[in-house]
C-alpha positions, 0 to 999 in steps of 0.5 A, spaced: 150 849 966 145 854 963 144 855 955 144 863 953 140 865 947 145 865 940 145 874 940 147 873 949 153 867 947 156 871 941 156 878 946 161 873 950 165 870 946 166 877 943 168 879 951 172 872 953 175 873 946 178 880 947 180 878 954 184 873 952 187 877 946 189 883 952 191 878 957 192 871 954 195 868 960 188 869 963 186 864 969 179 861 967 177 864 974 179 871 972 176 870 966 170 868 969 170 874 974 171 879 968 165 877 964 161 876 971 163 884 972 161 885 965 154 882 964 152 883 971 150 877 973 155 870 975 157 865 971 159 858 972 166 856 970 165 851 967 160 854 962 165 861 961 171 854 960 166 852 954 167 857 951 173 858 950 175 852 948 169 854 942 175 859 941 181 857 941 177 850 936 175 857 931 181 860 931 185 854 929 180 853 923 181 859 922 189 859 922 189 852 919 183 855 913 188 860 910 193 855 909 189 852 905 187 858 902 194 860 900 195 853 896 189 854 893 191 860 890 198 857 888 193 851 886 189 855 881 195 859 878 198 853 876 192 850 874 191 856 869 198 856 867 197 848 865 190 849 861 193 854 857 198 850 854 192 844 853 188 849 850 192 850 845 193 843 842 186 842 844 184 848 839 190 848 835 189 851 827 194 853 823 193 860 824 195 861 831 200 855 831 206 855 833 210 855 826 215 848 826 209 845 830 205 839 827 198 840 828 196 835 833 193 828 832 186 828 833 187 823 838 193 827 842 186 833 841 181 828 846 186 827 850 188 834 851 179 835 851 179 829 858 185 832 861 181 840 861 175 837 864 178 832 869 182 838 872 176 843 872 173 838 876 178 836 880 179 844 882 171 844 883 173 838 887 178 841 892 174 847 893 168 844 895 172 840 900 175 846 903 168 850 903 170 854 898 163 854 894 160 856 900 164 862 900 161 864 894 154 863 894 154 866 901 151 861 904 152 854 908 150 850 901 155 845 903 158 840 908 162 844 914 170 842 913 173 837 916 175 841 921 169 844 923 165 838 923 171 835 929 170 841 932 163 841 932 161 847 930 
């Protein structure tokens, strides 16, 4: 079975890819066909089956991935929302408590300090996971998903 250069392999995906999205019914035998007709030249079915099986996997990720993005953001708003509210015991002073509202002692202002950081670090934690930094740096800095690594991509 041949191996094309990395510029050639993403010109055929892109093509099985809109194959596929025209017709997804689309036996492999038809598909290799089409992409024989397009690139001029025959390939082996087993290379062309490869291929969309490399797809399908990034697809998958790809729907399984935005999932994780929305829960992310419900995570995140909720996060925000919490840490707001011990922030205020943490800094509380009598000028911007609550009026009937004790100040905090000082070992409910440590706990509240510990709390903050350990959920700053569990949403780093979780972003990290889920390949988030890597989004933001722009680069692959990080270990690929879970996802990916099965899918071996």
């Amino acid at each position: 079975m041949a191996t094309y250069s990395q510029p050639v392999e993403e010109a055929l995906k892109r093509f099985i890819g809109d194959q596929r999205a025209i017709d997804p019914l689309i036996s492999y035998g038809m598909l290799v066909e089409n992409v024989s007709k397009r690139f001029n030249r025959e390939f082996d079915q087993r290379y062309i089956k490869k291929l969309t099986d490399k797809i399908e996997r990034q697809m998958l990720i790809e729907v399984d991935r935005t999932k994780i993005e929305e829960r992310m953001a419900f995570t995140r708003e909720n996060y925000r929302m919490v840490r707001e509210e011990i922030l205020k015991i943490l800094y509380w002073t009598p000028v911007n408590g609550t009026p009937g509202v004790p100040k905090p002692l000082a070992r409910d202002r440590i706990e509240a300090a510990k709390n903050v950081v350990m959920m700053d670090l569990a949403l780093l934690q979780a972003e990290i996971a889920n390949g988030f930094m890597r989004d933001r740096v722009g680069v692959r800095a990080f270990l690929p998903l879970a996802s990916e690594r099965q899918a071996g991509l």
